[in-house]
Each structure stands twice: as structure tokens, then as C-alpha cells.
N, C-alpha and C positions, 0 to 999 in steps of 0.2 A: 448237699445234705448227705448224711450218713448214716444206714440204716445197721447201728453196731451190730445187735444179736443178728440180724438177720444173715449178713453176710459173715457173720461168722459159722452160722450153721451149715451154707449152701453145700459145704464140703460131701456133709452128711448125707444131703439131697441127693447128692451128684451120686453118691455110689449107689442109691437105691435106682434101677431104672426099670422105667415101666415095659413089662413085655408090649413088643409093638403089635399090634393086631388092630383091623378097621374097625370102629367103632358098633355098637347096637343101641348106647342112649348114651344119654348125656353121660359127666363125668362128675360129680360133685365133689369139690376141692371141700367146700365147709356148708355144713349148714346150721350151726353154730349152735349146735344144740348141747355141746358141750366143751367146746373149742376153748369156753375162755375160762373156766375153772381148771382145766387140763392143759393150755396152750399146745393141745395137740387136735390137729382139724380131722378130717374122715379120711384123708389119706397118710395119717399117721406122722405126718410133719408137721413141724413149729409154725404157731403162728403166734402174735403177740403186736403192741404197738410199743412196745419198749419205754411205757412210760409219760411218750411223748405227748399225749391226749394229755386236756384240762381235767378230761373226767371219762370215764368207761364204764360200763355196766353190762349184763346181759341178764336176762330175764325171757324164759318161753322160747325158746330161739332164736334172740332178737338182740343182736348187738345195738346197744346205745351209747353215743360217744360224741364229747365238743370237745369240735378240735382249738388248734393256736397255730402261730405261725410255726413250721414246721413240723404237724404234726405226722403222722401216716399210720398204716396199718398193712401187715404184709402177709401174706400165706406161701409158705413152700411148699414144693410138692416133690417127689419123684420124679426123675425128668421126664418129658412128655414129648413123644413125637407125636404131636396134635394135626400136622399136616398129613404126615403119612397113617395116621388114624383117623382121617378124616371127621375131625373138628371142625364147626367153622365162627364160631363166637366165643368168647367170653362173655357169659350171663351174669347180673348181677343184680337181686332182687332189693330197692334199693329206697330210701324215702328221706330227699331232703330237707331242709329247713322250709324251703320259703322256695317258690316261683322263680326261675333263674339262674338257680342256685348251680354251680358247676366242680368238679374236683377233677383229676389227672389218674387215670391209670398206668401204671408202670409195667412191662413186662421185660424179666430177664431172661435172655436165653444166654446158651452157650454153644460154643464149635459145634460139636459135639458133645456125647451123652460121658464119655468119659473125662472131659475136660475141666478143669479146675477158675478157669474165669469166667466171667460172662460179661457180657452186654448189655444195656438197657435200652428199651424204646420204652414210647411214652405215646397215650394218645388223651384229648381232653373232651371230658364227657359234659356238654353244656343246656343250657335253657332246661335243667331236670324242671319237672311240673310240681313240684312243693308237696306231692303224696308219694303213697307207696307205686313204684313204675318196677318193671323188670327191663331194664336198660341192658340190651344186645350189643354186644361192640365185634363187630368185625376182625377175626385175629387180622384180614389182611392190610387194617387201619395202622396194625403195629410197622411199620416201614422198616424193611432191615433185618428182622429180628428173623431169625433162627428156628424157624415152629416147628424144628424135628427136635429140640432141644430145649425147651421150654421147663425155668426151674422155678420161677416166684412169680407172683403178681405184689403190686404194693398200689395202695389206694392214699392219694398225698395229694396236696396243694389244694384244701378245700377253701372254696371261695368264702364260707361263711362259717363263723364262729360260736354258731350259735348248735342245736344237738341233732345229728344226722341219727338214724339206722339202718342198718342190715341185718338181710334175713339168709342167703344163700347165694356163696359164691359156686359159680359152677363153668366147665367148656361145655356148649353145644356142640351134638354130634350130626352131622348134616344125613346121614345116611337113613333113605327109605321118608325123607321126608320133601323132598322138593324133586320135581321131573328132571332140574338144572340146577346148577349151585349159583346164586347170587349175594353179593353183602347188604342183610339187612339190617334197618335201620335201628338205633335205640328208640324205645316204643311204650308207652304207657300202658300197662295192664288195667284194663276198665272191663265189669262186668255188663255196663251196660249193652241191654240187647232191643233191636225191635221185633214185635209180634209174630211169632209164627205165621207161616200163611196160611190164609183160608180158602186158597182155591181162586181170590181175587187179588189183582195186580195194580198198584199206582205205581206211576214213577216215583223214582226216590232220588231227592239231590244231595247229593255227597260235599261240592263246596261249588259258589257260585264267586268266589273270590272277590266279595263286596266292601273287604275292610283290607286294607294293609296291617291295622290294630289287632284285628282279631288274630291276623296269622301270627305277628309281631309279639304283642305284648299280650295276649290269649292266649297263644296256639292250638285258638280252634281252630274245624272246619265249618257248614254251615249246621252239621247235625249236634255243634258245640263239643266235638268229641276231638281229644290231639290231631294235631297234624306238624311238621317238624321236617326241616331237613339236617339235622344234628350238627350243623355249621360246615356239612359239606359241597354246599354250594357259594359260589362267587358272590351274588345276588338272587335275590327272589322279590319282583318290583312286580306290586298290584295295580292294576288300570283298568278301568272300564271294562269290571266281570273276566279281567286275565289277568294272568300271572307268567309272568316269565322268569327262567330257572335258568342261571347261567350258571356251568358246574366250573367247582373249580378242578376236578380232573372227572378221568372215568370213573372213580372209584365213587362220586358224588349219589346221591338217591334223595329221592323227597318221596314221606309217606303220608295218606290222611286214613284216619281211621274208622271201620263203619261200625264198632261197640264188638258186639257178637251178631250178626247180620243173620236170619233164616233168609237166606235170597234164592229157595228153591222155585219161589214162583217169576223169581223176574229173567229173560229171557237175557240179558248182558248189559255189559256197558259201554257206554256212548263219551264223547267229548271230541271240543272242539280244541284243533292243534294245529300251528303254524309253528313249520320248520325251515331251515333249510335246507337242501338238495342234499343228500351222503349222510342226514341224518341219522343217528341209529340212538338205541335206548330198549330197556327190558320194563316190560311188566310183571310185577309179581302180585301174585294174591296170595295172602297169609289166612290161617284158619287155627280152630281151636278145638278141641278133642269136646270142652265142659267149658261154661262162658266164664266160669272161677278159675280156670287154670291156665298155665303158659298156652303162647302159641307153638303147637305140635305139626302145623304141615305146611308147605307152601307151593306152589307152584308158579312156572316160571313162564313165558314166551319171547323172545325178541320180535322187533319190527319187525324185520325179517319173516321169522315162523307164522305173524299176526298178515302177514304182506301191504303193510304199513309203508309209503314211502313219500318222501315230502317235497314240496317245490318254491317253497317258500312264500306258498298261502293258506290262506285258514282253512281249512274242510274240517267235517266232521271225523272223525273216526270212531268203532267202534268194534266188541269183540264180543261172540257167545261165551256166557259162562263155560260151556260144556270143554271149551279151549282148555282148560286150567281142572283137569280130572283129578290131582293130585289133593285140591283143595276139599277141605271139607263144608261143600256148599251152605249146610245149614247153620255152620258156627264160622262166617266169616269175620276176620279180626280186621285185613287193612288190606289197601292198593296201595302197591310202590312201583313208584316210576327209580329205575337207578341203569348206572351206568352208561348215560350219556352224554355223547362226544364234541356237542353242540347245545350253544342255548335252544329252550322247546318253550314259546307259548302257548300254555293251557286254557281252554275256555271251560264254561261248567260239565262239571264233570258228574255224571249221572245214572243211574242203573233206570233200563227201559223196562218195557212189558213187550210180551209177545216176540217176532220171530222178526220182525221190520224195523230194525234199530232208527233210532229216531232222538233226536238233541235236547237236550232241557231248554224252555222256552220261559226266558227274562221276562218278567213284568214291565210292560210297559210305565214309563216315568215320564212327564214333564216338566223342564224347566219351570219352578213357580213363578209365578207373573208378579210381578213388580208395579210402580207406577212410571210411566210411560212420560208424563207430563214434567212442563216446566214451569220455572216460579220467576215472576217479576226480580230484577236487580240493578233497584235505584241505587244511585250514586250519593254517597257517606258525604259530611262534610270533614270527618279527621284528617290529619296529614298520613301521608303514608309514612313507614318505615321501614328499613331493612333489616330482615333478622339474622340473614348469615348467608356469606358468598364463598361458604368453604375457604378461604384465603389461607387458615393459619389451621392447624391440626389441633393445638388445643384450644381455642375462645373465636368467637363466634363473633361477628362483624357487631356485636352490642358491647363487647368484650368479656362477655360471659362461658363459662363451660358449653363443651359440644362432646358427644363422646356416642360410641357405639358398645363399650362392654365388648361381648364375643363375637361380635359380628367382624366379617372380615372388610378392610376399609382403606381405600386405597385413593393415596390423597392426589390430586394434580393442581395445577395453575387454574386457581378458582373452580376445581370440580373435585367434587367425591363420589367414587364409585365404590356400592356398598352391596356386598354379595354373604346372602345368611340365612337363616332361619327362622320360621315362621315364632321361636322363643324370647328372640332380643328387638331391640326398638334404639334407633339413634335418635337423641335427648339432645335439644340445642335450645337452653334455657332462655327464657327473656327478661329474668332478672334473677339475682342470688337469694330473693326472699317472694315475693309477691307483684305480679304487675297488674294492676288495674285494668281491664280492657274493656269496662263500660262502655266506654268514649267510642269504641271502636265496634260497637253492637251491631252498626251498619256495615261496617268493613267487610274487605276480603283477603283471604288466607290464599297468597300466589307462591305456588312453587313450580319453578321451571326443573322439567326432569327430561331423560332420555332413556331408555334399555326397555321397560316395559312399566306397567301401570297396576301387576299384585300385589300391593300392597294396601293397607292403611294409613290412615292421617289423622294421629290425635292430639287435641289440645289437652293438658294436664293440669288440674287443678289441684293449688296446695292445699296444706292442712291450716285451720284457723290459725296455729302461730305463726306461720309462714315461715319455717324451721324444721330444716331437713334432720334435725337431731331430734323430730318427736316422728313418733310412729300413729299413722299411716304417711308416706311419703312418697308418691302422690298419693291426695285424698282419694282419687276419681279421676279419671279421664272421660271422654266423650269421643269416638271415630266416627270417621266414612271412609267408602271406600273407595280409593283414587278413578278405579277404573269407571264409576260413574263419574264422574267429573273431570276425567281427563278430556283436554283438545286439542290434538295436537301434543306438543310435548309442554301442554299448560294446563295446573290445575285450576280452578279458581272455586273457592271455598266460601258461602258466606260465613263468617265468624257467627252468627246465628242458629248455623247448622250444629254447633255444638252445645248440645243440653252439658252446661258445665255453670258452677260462680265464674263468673265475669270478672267480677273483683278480684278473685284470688288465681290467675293465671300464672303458672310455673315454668312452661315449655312446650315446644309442638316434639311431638316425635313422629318419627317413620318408622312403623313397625309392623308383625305380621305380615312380612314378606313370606309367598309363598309359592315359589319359583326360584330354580339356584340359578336363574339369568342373571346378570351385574344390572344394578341399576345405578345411574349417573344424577348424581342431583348438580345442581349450580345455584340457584338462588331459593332463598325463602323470607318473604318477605310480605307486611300487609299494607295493602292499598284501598283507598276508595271508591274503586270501580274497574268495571272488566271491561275489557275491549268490545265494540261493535261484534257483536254475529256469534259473539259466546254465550248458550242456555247454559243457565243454572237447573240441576233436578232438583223433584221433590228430597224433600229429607224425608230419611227413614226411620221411624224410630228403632232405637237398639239397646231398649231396652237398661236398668242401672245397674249400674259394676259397682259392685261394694269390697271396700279392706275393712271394718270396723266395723261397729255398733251404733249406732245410734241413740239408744234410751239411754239418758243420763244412768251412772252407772252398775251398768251392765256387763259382761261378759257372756263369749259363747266360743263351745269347742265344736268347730267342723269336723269329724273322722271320716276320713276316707276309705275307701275298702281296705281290708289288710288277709292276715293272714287266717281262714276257718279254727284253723288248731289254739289262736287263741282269744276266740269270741267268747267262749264263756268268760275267762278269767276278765274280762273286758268290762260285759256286763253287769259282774257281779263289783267290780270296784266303781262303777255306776253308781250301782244300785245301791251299795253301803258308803257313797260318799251324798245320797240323798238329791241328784241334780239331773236336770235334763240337757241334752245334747242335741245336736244334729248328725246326721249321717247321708252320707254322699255315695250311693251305687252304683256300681256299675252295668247294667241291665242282661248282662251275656252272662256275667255271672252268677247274677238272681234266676236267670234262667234257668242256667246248669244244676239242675239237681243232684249232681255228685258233689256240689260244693258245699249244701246243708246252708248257704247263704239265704236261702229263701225265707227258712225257718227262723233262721236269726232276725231279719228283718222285720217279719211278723211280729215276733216275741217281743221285742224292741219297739216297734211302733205301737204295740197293746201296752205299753208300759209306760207310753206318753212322749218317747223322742220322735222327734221329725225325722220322716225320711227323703230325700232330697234327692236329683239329677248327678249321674257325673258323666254320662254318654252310652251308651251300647256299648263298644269294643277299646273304650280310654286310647282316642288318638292324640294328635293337637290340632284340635281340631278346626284353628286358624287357617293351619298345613296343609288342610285335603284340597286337594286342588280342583274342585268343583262347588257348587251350592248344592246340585244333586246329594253329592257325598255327605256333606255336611246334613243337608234333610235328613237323611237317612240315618243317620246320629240318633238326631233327636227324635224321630216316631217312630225308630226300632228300641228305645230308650224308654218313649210312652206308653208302646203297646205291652210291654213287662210290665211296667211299674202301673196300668191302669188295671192291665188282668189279672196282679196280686194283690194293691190295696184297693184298687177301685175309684181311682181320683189322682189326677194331675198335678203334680207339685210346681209351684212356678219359679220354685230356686234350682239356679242349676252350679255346677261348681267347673270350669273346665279343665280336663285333665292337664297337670302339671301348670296349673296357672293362666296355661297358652290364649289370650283373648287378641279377639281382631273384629273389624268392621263386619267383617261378612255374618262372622259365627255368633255376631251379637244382633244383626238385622232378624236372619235366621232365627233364633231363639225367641227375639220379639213378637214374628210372624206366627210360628209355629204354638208356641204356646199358649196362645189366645187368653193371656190375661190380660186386664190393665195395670197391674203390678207384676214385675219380671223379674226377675235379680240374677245377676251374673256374680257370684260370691268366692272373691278371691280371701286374701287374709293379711293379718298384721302383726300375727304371730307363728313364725315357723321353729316345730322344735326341731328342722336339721334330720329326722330320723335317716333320711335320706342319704345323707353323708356322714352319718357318725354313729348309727345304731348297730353296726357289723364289725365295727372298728375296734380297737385296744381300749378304746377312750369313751364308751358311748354315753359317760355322765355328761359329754360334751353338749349331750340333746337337754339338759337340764338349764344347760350354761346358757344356751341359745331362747330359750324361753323366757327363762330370768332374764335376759338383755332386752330382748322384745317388750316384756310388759313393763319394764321400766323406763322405755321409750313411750308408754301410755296405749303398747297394740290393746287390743279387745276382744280380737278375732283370731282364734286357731286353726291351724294347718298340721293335722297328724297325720299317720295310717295305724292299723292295729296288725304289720305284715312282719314286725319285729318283736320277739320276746324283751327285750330290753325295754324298749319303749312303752310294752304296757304295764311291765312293771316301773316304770320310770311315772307311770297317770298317776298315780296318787299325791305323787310331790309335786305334779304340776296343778292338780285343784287344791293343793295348798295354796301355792305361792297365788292360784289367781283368787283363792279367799281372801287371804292375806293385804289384797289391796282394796277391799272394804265393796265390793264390788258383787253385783249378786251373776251365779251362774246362769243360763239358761237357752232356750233353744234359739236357733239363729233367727227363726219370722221373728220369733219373741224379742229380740233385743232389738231388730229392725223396726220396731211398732209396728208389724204389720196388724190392720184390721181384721182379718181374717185368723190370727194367730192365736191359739189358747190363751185364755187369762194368764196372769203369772201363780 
């Protein structure tokens, strides 16, 4: 790409050069207060996007601008010796579309200050939080480049099409504000602050590292506030209340943020770390002048300075605040761990009281108790059959299709070894339309397997036409979960165990694998009896998995959580198209009261929509690799959603679809209804894949295809501008099939569900 005017100007740049001198504050290239009526920024040099934007505006000091595929925006400056002026960031006060959202900075330097070409590096700024953040980038992130000679910045390659802003570009000037110079991280500006203190002291837990989700696809901590390592770590793998941080160089850091902390009364902080031996790493503590304004001070220590040194077991460690003078105790912003040389597992990490450093102390948990007992298994009088000895890679020993989708799957001499994710499920159908398997009501479900036992086993029941060209397809499945029933490398299943029609039988699959172990299957097949000395357990119930509707016809839109910035417009095309909805939450975010989510919900549920389950921190929740973990979902899920509306919903939705045995026993247990529903769909508008794209009528196309396959049941989010303006055309077209809207109990008949 070619940035014309830009580098046609740089000439200009080059001969203006800034006297060199260390810095006393920052450097403000633009703060665009009149930058784009003038294309001239506060250093008197060109800035412009030449065009390239869909659309630009500014207004208040606030550039607004959607971009296209190669769009940018660039600022020149006077050349800048930013190293030898002791600079140590590029600021950029910044707010993008949506959650995720990521774009590319460019920096050109040259030789030198008299020099006529330059260079470019590039750094990419990712996971932005979908608000206004003041994103820090490290000049020494720029690799390469030249920092005595520093002539443009250019901002390009935005991930999303839809309308970013900027408030002020600027270099941070490191001098008089940190004890040591360290790279920190890009950081969300949040006024949140806790209480002043009164004299009295609790612990305070900063992250107990309970969710991979939350870090992941949240990026909270546990006080729900950022936390981020800006993609410059290798991995950051959550386990049992730790996290470990494998950098991918020195240059690596991971921050969590405490709002604006008054933490003059708490005596330091504490956590638990397993290193190895030669380990090293800095601590920094950042702070803030005003809880509304940038962070002004940091201070630094290494292991070293802290006399921190590791042997490759857990111990606690811990540090007096008093360490860290630099910082401004009463407006603390965030703790960063950066520049270490070796992976570091973290345990909770915690600010103490008093002068005797002391650990944050985990609540105890126990495994929930199950039933223990076995069930009678007499012997069927049907024949046995075989459903599939892997022989052939595409049809299945009935001669029917077998297949895995994404799952990775690797064929041998009557064996398959199938290595995946807790998302996909191998389908080895037992006839092309419908198999009867009344006859077989005694039977059992034998699968001989080897590698391990995490996964699920479901039979899949079709749709009344028994025709994979109407939609739902499958109507419903029924799981359990191998590892109760394995012996040995034999499962043995009563066909009973599965709450499914009998009559209309479509396929078994193996899915909800969740473990990256290979697992080996060989035979599957059903017989009329198990071997001597093999118990059967009890069944579990788990609760109904719904794609569809129910009440003759009906229709209903699921929404999933989306984007704050456009709930109103959301609600108001609701509320002027006269219909009720469902709405599927996420509970960390109903929490967070900088999302304004809570309020939405309320207003929403007083209007008559359902509000519904989607998890605490939207994992897949198939995937966690515990029941603990999973618990933990769903009554950090219930404790929001009962201390907002005051009542348990018994729909849940699981993020991204992902269902399995476990996370459906779980959900049964937990929720103590006798009506449960796990509420997937039958209608997807794709926002997912096409709402960011060139093409996003494509999500109109997707829908129309869907309900002309007969779906009932939708699958949105509101995290896309396209897509909600794209809601109106889709309660057309689901008016259009004579069909009444309304909330998802309601189309369920559930009894408990508002009239119509």
C-alpha cells in the first residue's frame, strides 16, 4: 500500500528538525482539535487519510472515521529524536467498534534527521475493549526503527469496517515518572475507583484466575476490571486458580488493572509463583494523578531489587507497597508483571492488610455428588447390529455417511483416531432418513474405544420429515457421558438412557471431546446384552436441548449479548416492530457496571422480554475441563441474574452453541427445575461471519435460507451495527411466513410462560 500525499510530504518533515533536548511531558503530535479542517496537526505538519476512508468526520475533538480495505490515516511530524529525548510510548487515546477489534500502527523513521528515505516498522495493536482505552505502545515494540529519527506515524489495517474514533495522538515522555524505565502495556482508561479508606483494612483480590473466559473473551480480572497481555505472550493457560505466562520474548508483560485503587491502608501485595531456577521479571505499579485522567507515574522493581528468587515450586511471594515510592498510592491504576525470561505460574494475586504478608485464601469447593448406584441390565430379545468398524473413510459399515467436519481424524485399518474440540462431534448415521429403534428400547449402545474417556455419546433424533433438507437437522439429541460408563476400553449404553423418539433415530455421534488426547475408536455397534461383571449407572437427567419451537406456528428471536453502543437502537426497532424477544446474558457483563448492560436488561425485562442464561464469562462450556469449572458457570451466572431480577431462569443458551453431556447433567442439577432447556437454534443470521465483511447483506441471505428450511428459532448478537440495522428485514421476512413472533418459553408452551 501507498500512502501518496503522505510520503510525498515527508521531504518537508525532514527539513524541519526538532531541537533535541530530554524531555519534561509528553509530546502531543495531534489532538485533533483542529487537525482535520486544517490538515495541519499541533506540530504543524500534514495529516490527512488521503481519501482513503468510507467516511471521516470530526466534531469536539474527536475524529470519526469507517474505514475499507486499505484504508489509513497518517500524521507527520518534525523529525524526532524520541530515544535521545527520552520518550517511551506512543499514546493513542482510542475507541474501537466492538470488543476485539485490532488495527496496525506504523512507524517511519529515517538514517538520520537529514536523510531523505525512510523505513517503516509496524506494530499491531489487538483485543482493543470496544470503548474509549488510552492504548500505550512501547516505541521499543517498533523493531528496527530508528527512534532518533522518527518522521510519521500511520494508523492502517483495521480489523473492522465499521466507525472507529480518535481523540489524541501523542509520544509519552518517561522522565520524572517511573524509579526505572519499563515497556508498558496498552491499557484501558477506566475511572472506576474503590472507597477511600477509612482507617479499616480487607483483603482485596485482584484475579483468582477462575475462568480462562473471563481472561479470554472478557478480559477481566476478578474485580471485572481489564487485564491483557497485548499478544505479547507465547500462551497464558488458566488451571486450577493459575495461570501461566509463557513470554514470547523479554519484551513480553501482562497487566491486571485495580480501577483507581486508594490502597493507602493496605500494607502490599502478596501471590503465589512457581518459577524456575534463573528466573527473572519486573514489577511495575502504575498510578494516576485524577481517576479521569491518563496514567502519570509508575514505579518499577525487579526480582532481584524485590529478592525474589525461584526453584521451581509454588511459594508465596510478596512486596510492601512502600517498595514502589514513585507510585501514587492513592490513585493506583494497574500491576504489571513484564520482561520475563522464563514461563512464571501465577496464583491469586492479592493486596493484604497489615505488616505480615499473608495469601488470598480460595474457597473451598466440592466435587458435587452424583449417584453412586447401579441399574438392573436385562438382556433385549433384538438382534444385534453393527454400525461402523471405521473400515472405509467415507460410509460407515451400514453403508451410510460418517464424517467429523473439523475435527482432526486419522483413518487406520479398522480404527479412527479422532483428535478435536470440545465444538464438533463425529456423525455416523444409521440410515439416510429415519431408523426406528423401538425394537431396540432394550438394547445397548457398544462402543469399543482406547486413548481416554472425555467425551460424550449422542444419539440424534431426526425431524418429523425425516429430511435433512428441513430445518432443525437434528431435531434434538439426548448425551451421556462416556467416562461414566466406560470399562475398560468398553462403553456399554442402555439405548434407554437416551431421552430421545425412538422412532425417529438419525445417528450416534461422539462429541464434546474435551481433552487434545487422540482418541481411538474401533467399533460401534448395538447388542442385546453386556458382558458378565459390567454395571450400568444410573441416568442422569440433562435436561432438553431445543433448535425450534414448538407451538404450532410460532416463532422466536434468541439475542445474544452484543455490543452497549447499540442497545438502544435495538430496542427501539423492538419496540416499533410491537414483539417480544428473548435475551440471553452474560452475567460478568451484567455485572460490570461500566457496560450500562444491567440497565438495559432491566428496561427490557419491564417491557415484557425474557431474560435468559448464557454463562458468567461465555466459555464452551463443554471444554472446561472439570464439573467444578463448569459449577462455577452456572451459580456465578445465577448469583447476577437472581440479585438483578430476583428469580432463576431455567433457559440457558451455551456460548457458541458448544453442548455436551456434562454441561447438560450440570445445568439439570444445578438449576433445580423440572423443566430445563438448553436452547440452541434453527436459525443463524451468520453475523458472525459476514457482519464485518464487504458483503454483510449476506446475514439477510442466511436467514432467508434458514426459515425457508422451516427454522423457527434464532441465533443473533446485537455486537454488529449492520446486523441491527439488518432486524427489521428479518421480522419481516419471519412475519411474512404467517407465523406469530414471540418469547422463546412462549413458543416452547412453557406453563409457567406469560400468556401470548
Amino acid at each position: 500500500m501507498v500512502h501518496f500525499r503522505a510520503y510525498g510530504l515527508l521531504a518537508t518533515a525532514y527539513s524541519a528538525v526538532a531541537a533535541a533536548a530530554a524531555c519534561a511531558s509528553d509530546l502531543v503530535v495531534d489532538d485533533l482539535s483542529n487537525s482535520f479542517s486544517t490538515s495541519r496537526n499541533n506540530l504543524g505538519s500534514w495529516t490527512s487519510d488521503d481519501g482513503s476512508m468510507t467516511s471521516i468526520s470530526a466534531s469536539g475533538g474527536i475524529l470519526s472515521f469507517t474505514s475499507k480495505s486499505g484504508s489509513y490515516y497518517y500524521e507527520t511530524f518534525p523529525c524526532q529524536a524520541l530515544q535521545t529525548d527520552l520518550y517511551s510510548h506512543v499514546q493513542l487515546e482510542i475507541k474501537a467498534p466492538a470488543s476485539g477489534a485490532a488495527f496496525t500502527v506504523q512507524l517511519s523513521t529515517a538514517s538520520s534527521c537529514s536523510a531523505t528515505t525512510n523505513s517503516k516498522t509496524s506494530y499491531r495493536a489487538t483485543a482493543l475493549t470496544g470503548g474509549w482505552q488510552t492504548l500505550r505502545i512501547p516505541l521499543s515494540s517498533f523493531s528496527g526503527a530508528n527512534l532518533n529519527a522518527a518522521v510519521s506515524l500511520v494508523l492502517e489495517s483495521f480489523s473492522s469496517t465499521q466507525q472507529w474514533q480518535l481523540d489524541k495522538v501523542s509520544f509519552v515522555c518517561s522522565q520524572g515518572s517511573a524509579t526505572s524505565t519499563t515497556s508498558a502495556p496498552a491499557q484501558t482508561t477506566t475511572s472506576a475507583s474503590v472507597p477511600p479508606p477509612t482507617g479499616a483494612c480487607s483483603p482485596l483480590l485482584v484475579d483468582d484466575w477462575a475462568s480462562q473466559s473471563r481472561l479470554d473473551f472478557l478480559g477481566y480480572n476478578s474485580l471485572l476490571l481489564p487485564t491483557n497481555d497485548d499478544g505479547t505472550m507465547q500462551s497464558r493457560v488458566v488451571n486450577n486458580n493459575r495461570i501461566t505466562l509463557t513470554p514470547k520474548s523479554t519484551s513480553a508483560y501482562f497487566y491486571s488493572q485495580v480501577g483507581c485503587l486508594d490502597a493507602r491502608n493496605f500494607g502490599g501485595v502478596s501471590v503465589l509463583i512457581k518459577a524456575a531456577a534463573g528466573t527473572t521479571f519486573k514489577v511495575e505499579l502504575t498510578s494516576k494523578t485524577t481517576c479521569e485522567g491518563a496514567t502519570t507515574a509508575s514505579s518499577v522493581q525487579t526480582t532481584a531489587q524485590l529478592g525474589w528468587t525461584f526453584d521451581g515450586t509454588e511459594k508465596l511471594y510478596s512486596f510492601p507497597l512502600s517498595r514502589f515510592s514513585s507510585a501514587n498510592l492513592s490513585k493506583l491504576r494497574s500491576i504489571v508483571l513484564s520482561s520475563p525470561n522464563n514461563a512464571v505460574t501465577l496464583g491469586p494475586l492479592s493486596f493484604y492488610c497489615g505488616g505480615t504478608p499473608s495469601g488470598w485464601t480460595l474457597p473451598t469447593t466440592s466435587r458435587p455428588g452424583v449417584p453412586t448406584g447401579t441399574v438392573e441390565a436385562p438382556s433385549a430379545t433384538a438382534s444385534a447390529f453393527v454400525v461402523d468398524t471405521f473400515g472405509n473413510a467415507n460410509t460407515n459399515s451400514l453403508g451410510f455417511w460418517h464424517g467429523g467436519g473439523d475435527l482432526a481424524l486419522g483413518w487406520g485399518a479398522n480404527r479412527l483416531t479422532v483428535t478435536g474440540a470440545p465444538d464438533y462431534a463425529f456423525t455416523t448415521l444409521l440410515s439416510n432418513g429415519c431408523r426406528d429403534l423401538r425394537g431396540h428400547a432394550g438394547s445397548y449402545l457398544h462402543i469399543a474405544f482406547s486413548g481416554h474417556a472425555k467425551f460424550s455419546v449422542s444419539l440424534q433424533q431426526h425431524n418429523a420429515q425425516c429430511s435433512d433438507a428441513v430445518a432443525p437437522y437434528p431435531e434434538t439429541r439426548d448425551s451421556v457421558e462416556a467416562a461414566r460408563y466406560a470399562r475398560g476400553n468398553d462403553l456399554y449404553i442402555p439405548i434407554s438412557h437416551f431421552n430421545i423418539n425412538l422412532q425417529r433415530v438419525s445417528s450416534v455421534a461422539i462429541r464434546g471431546i474435551y481433552t487434545s488426547e487422540p482418541l481411538v475408536l474401533t467399533k460401534i455397534e448395538v447388542v442385546p446384552s453386556i458382558p458378565a461383571g459390567v454395571a450400568i449407572p444410573q441416568k442422569l437427567p440433562s435436561g432438553t436441548l431445543v433448535f425450534a419451537c414448538t407451538r404450532p406456528n410460532s416463532f422466536a428471536f434468541g439475542i445474544d449479548d452484543g455490543n452497549p453502543r447499540y442497545a438502544a437502537r435495538l430496542a427501539q426497532i423492538i419496540k416499533d416492530a410491537g414483539i417480544k424477544v428473548t435475551f440471553f446474558a452474560v452475567g460478568a457483563v451484567l455485572e460490570n457496571d461500566a457496560t450500562g448492560m444491567r440497565e438495559l436488561y432491566k428496561q427490557l425485562r419491564s417491557e415484557g422480554h425474557q431474560i435468559a442464561l448464557h454463562s458468567y464469562t461465555h466459555p464452551r462450556m463443554e471444554g472446561l475441563p472439570t464439573v467444578e469449572s463448569i459449577d462455577w458457570e452456572y451459580n456465578e451466572d445465577f448469583r447476577v441474574m437472581t440479585g438483578i431480577f430476583g428469580e432463576r431462569s431455567s433457559y440457558f443458551r451455551p456460548p457458541y452453541g458448544v453442548e455436551g453431556a456434562r454441561m447438560r447433567q450440570r445445568w439439570a442439577a444445578i438449576s433445580g427445575a423440572a423443566r430445563n432447556y438448553i436452547v440452541n437454534w434453527s436459525v443463524d443470521v451468520q453475523d458472525w461471519l459476514w457482519a464485518e465483511t464487504s458483503t454483510p447483506e449476506k446475514q439477510v441471505d442466511a436467514f432467508k435460507a434458514d426459515v425457508a428450511k422451516g427454522g423457527n428459532l434464532v441465533v443473533m448478537h446485537f455486537s454488529y451495527n449492520s446486523t441491527v440495522e439488518y432486524f427489521p428485514e428479518f421480522i419481516r421476512q419471519a412475519k411474512a411466513t404467517g407465523k406469530q413472533i414471540m418469547r422463546i418459553d412462549q413458543c416452547l408452551e412453557d406453563p409457567n410462560a406469560p400468556p401470548l
